[in-house]
N, C-alpha and C positions, 0 to 999 in steps of 0.2 A: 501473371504480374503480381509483385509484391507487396501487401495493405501498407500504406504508410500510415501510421497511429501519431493523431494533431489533438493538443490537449490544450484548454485556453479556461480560466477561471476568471470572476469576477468578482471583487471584495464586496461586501453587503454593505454598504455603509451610505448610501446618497439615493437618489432619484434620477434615473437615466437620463443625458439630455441628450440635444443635438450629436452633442461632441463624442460623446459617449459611441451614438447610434453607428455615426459618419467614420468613425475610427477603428474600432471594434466589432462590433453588434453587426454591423451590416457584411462589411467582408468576410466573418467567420463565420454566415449564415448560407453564404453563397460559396463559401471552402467545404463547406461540409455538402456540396449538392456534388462534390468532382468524384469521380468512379476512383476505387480502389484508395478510397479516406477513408479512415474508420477512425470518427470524432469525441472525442470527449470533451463536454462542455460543464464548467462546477459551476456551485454558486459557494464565495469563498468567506463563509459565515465565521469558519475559526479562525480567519484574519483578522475578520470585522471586529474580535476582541481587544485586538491590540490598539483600534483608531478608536475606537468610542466604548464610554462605559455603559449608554442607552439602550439597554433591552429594548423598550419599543422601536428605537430608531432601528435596529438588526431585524426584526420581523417584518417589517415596514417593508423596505429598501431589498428582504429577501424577496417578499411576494411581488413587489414591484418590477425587480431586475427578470425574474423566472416571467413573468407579465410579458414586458419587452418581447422577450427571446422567442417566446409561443406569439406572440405578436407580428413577428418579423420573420416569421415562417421557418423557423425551425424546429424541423419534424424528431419530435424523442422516438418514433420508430425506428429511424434509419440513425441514428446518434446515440451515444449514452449521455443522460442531462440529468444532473444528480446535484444535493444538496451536500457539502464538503463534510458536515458533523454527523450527517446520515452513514459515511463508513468509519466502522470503528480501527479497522485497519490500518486506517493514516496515520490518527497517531500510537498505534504502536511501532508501526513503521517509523515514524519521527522520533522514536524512542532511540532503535537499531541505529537509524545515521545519528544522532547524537554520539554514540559511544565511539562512533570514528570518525568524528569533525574535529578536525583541531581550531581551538580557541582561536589561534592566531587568523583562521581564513575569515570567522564570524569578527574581526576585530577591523577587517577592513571593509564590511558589509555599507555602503552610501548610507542606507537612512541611521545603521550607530555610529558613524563617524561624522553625519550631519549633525547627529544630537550631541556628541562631544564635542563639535567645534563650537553651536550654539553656546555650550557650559562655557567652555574658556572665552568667548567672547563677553562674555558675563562677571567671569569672574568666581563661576560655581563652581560645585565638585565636577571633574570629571562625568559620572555616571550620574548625576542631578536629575530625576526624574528618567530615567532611563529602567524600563522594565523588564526583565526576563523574558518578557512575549517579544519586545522590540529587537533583543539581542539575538534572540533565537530563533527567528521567524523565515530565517531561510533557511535554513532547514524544516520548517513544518514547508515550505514553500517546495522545496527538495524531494518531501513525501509528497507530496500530489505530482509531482514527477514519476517519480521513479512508480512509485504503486503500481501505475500503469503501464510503464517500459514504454513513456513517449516518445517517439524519435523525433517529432516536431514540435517547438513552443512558440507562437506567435507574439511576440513581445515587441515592444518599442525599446527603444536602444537604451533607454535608461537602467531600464532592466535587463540588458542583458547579461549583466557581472550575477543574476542568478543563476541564470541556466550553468555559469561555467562554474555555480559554488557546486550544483545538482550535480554536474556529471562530475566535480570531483571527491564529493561523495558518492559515486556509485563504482568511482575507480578502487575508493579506499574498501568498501567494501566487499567488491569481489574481489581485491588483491587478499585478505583476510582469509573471506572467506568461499569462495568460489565465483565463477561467472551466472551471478546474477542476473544485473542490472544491464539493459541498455544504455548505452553513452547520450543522453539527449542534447540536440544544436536548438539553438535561437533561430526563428525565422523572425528576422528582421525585416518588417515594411516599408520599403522608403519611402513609397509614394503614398501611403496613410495619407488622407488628409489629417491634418489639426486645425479645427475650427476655432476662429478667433471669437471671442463671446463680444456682449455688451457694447462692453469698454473699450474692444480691439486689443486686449491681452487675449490670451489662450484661452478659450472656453472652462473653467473650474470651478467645483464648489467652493477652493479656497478663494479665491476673488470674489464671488456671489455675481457673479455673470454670467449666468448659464441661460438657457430656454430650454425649459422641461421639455421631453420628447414628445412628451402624452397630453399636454396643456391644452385644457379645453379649447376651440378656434379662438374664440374673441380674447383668449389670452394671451394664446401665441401671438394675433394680429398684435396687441395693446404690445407687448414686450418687443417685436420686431422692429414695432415702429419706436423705440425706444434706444436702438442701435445706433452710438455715436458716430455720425459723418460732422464732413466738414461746414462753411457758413457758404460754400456757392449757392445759385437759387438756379430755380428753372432756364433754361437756354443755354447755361453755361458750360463749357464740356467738364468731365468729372475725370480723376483720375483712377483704374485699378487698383493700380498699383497701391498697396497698403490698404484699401479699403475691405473692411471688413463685413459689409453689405455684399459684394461684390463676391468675396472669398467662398461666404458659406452658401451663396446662391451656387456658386461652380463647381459644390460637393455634392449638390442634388441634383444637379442637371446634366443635359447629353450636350457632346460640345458643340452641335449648329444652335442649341440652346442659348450656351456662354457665347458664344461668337457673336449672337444677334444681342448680348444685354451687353456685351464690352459697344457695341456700334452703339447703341442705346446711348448708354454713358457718356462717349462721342460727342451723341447729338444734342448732350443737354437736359437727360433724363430727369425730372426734378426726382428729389429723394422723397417725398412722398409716394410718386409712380414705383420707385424703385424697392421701395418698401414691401406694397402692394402686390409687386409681382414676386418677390422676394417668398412672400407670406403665401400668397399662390401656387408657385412652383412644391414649396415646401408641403404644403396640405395637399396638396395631390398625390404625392411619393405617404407621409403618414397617415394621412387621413381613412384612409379603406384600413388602418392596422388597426385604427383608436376605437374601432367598436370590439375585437377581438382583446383590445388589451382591458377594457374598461368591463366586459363580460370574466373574465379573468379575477379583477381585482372584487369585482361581486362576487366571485363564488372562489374564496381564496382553498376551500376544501378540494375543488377540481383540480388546481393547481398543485395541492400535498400530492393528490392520488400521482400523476404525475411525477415530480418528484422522486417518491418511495417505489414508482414502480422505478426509475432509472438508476435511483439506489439496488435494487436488487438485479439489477445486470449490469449495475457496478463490481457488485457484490462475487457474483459471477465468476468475475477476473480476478479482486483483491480478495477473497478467502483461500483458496485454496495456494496460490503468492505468498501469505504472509504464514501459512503451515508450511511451504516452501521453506522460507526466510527462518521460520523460528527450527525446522530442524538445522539448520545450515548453522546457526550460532548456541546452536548447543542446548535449545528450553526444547527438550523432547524427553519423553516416556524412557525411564530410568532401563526399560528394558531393549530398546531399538537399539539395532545393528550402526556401530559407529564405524565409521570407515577409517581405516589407518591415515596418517596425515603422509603425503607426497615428501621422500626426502627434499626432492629439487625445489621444491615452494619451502620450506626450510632453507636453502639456500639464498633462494631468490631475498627473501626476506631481510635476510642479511647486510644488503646491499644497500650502497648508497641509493641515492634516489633525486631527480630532478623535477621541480614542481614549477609547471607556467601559470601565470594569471595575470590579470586584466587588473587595474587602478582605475581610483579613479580619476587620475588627469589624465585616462584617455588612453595611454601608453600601457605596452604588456614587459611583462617582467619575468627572469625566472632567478630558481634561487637553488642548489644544493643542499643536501641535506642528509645526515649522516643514518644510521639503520635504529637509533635511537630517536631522530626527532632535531640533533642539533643543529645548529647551520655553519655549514664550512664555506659556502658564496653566495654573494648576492650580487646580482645584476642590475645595470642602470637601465631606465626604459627605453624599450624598442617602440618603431613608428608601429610595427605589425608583427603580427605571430611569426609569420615567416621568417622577418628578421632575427627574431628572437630563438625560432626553433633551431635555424641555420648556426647560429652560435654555440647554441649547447650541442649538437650535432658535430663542432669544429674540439669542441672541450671533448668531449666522448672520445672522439677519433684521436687525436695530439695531448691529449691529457695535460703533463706540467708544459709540454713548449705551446699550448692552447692558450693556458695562465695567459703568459708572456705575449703572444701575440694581440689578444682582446682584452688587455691592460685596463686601454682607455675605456671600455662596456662593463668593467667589471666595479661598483661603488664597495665590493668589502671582498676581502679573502682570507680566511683563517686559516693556520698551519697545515692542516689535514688536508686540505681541499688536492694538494696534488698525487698525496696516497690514495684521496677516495676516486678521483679520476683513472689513475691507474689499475681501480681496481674493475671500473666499469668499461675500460678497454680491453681489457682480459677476454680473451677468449670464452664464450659461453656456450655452453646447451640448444640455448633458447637463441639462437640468430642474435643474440644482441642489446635486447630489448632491455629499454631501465625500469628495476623492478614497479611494481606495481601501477605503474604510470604510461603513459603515450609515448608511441617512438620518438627518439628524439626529432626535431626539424618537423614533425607532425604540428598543424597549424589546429590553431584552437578558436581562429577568428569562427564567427559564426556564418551560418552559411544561410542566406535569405532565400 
């Protein structure tokens, strides 16, 4: 059977809570127990620059997060569990894909185009407070990818427009310069829970409605009991539905659990009992972790050794990878044997090239594109990859009568576009295939 390699980091920047545990922390503790996984788990400190200027708060939030994770029983024997600024690797790795990201795919990245709309909402510059770390971070995002040739990333859908920046940097790169890189997918979770905090918005630091994972008892009691419901009193039935009491008891519990507190509810459950049991159910699931996390946070040295050793079977895999990587782009010993370059990849290169990706209103798009970089088509949004790959698949095959038929799919078409299609109909070598990118109609949706 073949190791599927699952890689999942976590920014340094906050104090684990519920939401965190219930989301995250828990399901990739029990991913990592399935035979024939071979896990990598970061703590993602060289993130954490970009959200906060707070040296303490990055030390803080590292030892606490590594805390958690040994907490909630994952074994660094059977895992690699590393500290992200512990490999030097990464970023010169983040250097290499830099030289083959084009500007434009870091242009339509969510969080730099959230921060340009904020500007123009405002009336700012464009780039107003927008840092080089913010612009460029998927690609440092990219290297903790690829370093490791994950084929699995467990992400929530917001992030999945990285995984497909990742593997289109990994395509550019061994179109370049050889076959590298694995292609990594998003494993998307649908059934995550997301626990509602507080307020009954989503559990966040940015709201400040969290409940620390690790909160002494009588705090977590004080804050649970603090959980907005509604004004019914005791005897009265309560409703589920929307309650956020209700929600995050159903993430701790087994479901003749839930089953007996929705009857509960029913019956009139006053929200103080429901509080109580709330706080119960929950201290029984963390409570046996809180002495393991709290022995942890006392002896924050035990937790380095730790760390530094999973950095060195990190190490393991990305050094001798990135002497790989660096003969492969040309920084090698003036005397090594160079291998003549493949005429046929000389040709290939030549060639136009079709590039799919994800937006974000949700829709996937693809675009043509000439062996310089220019764009001869652009494509209106497909509901699904599929849709979209089937279209360039129909442009491939029928070239200019392609044009004409997917007219209305098509929002721009430059002069060239029916020479460059005629030329990737052409008969080739290679089965077909457009250069340096995925077969056409090849779906790019992610695969949970």
């Amino acid at each position: 059977m073949s190791t599927l390699r699952v890689l999942t980091g976590i920014t340094t920047t906050g104090t684990p809570h519920l939401g965190n545990y219930v989301g995250a922390i828990r399901p990739a503790i029990r991913a990592s127990q399935a035979a024939g996984t071979d896990s990598f788990y970061f703590l993602a400190d060289y993130h954490a620059l970009i959200k906060t200027d707070d040296p303490q708060r990055i030390q803080r939030s590292t030892l606490e997060i590594a805390a958690t994770w040994l907490a909630g029983g994952l074994d660094p024997e059977r895992v690699t569990f590393y500290r992200q600024s512990d490999i030097p690797e990464i970023p010169e790795l983040t250097w290499f894909l830099t030289c083959v990201t084009g500007k434009g795919i870091l242009n339509r990245a969510h969080a730099y185009k959230a921060a340009v709309d904020r500007n123009a909402a405002t009336g700012a510059e464009p780039d107003h407070d927008v840092t080089a770390g913010l612009f460029m971070y998927p690609v440092l995002m990219g290297a903790d990818i690829l370093m490791f040739n994950a084929h699995k990333v467990p992400v929530g859908r917001d992030q999945v427009q990285h995984i497909e920046m990742a593997r289109d940097m990994a395509q550019r790169f061994n179109h370049a310069y050889g076959e590298h890189f694995v292609l990594p997918e998003a494993a998307v979770e649908e059934d995550v829970a997301l626990l509602p905090g507080l307020d009954g918005r989503k559990m966040s630091k940015s709201y400040d409605n969290t409940i620390p994972l690790f909160a002494p008892r009588e705090q977590m009691r004080k804050l649970i009991a603090g959980i907005v419901t509604d004004s019914r009193g005791p005897g009265e039935p309560k409703d589920t539905e929307g309650s956020a009491l209700f929600q995050i008891y159903q993430a701790f519990a087994e479901p003749a659990e839930t089953d007996a507190f929705r009857r509960a509810f029913e019956g009139g459950i006053s929200w103080a009992d429901a509080k109580q049991a709330l706080f119960e159910r929950i201290d029984r699931e963390v409570g046996p972790m809180r002495a393991t996390y709290q022995r942890c946070i006392d002896d924050p040295a035990s937790v380095e050794r730790v760390l530094l050793a999973g950095a060195q079977k990190a190490r393991r895999t990305a050094s001798p990878f990135i002497a790989t990587l660096r003969h492969a782009v040309g920084l090698r010993p003036l005397g090594a044997q160079v291998q003549a370059a493949k005429p046929a990849k000389a040709a290939k290169a030549a060639l136009p090239a079709f590039k799919q990706y994800r937006e974000a209103d949700g829709l996937f798009y693809f675009k043509l594109v000439d062996a310089g970089g220019a764009l001869l088509l652009q494509s209106q949004g497909f509901a699904s990859p599929k849709d979209a790959g089937q279209a360039i698949a129909q442009l491939t095959r029928d070239g200019a009568a392609g044009l004409t038929a997917l007219a209305a799919q098509l929002a721009r078409t430059e002069p060239g576009a029916a020479a460059a299609l005629a030329q990737l109909a052409a008969p080739k070598a290679d089965n077909g295939s457009v250069a340096g990118e995925e077969d056409p109609g090849s779906a790019v949706e992610p695969q949970a």
